[in-house]
C-alpha positions in Angstrom: -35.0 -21.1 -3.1 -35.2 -17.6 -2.9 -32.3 -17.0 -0.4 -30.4 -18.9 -2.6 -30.9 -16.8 -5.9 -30.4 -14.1 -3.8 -27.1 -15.5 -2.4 -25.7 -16.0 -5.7 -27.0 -12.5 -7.2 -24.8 -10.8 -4.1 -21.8 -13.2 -4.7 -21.7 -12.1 -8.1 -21.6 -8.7 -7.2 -19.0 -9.1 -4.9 -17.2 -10.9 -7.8 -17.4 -7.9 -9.8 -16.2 -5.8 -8.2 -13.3 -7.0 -6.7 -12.2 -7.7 -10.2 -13.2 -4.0 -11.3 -11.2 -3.2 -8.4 -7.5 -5.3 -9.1 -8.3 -3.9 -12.9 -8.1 -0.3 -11.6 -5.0 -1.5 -9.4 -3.0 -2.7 -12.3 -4.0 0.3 -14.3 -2.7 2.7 -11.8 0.2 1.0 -11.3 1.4 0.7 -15.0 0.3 4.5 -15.1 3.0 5.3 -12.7 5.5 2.9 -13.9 5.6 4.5 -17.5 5.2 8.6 -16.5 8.0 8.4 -14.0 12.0 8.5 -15.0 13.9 8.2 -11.8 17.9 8.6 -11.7 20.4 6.7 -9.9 24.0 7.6 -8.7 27.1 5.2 -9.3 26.0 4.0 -5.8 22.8 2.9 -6.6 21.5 5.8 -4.4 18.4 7.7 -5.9 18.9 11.2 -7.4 15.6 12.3 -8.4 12.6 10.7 -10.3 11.1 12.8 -13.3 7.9 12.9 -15.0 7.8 12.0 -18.5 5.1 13.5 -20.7 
C-alpha cells in the first residue's frame, strides 16, 4: 500500500511539471512572436526582423 501512494505522489509530480514546463513553452514562444517585426522583400526573401517595444 505504501509503494503505491508513493507511486502516485511521484506521478503527480511528474504531472506537474511537465505541464509547468509546456506552460513556460507557450509563454516564450508568444513572447517572441509579439516583440519581433520581421520584413520581407517582393521575393519573399527575409530582410531583417526588428524588435518592437
Amino acid at each position: 500500500m505504501r509503494k503505491i501512494i508513493i507511486l502516485i505522489i511521484l506521478l503527480v509530480n511528474v504531472m506537474s511539471c511537465s505541464e509547468l514546463s509546456e506552460m513556460e513553452a507557450r509563454s516564450q514562444q508568444r513572447r517572441r512572436e509579439r516583440e519581433r517585426e520581421c520584413r520581407y522583400n517582393y521575393k519573399g526573401e527575409l530582410q531583417g526582423c526588428y524588435y518592437i517595444r
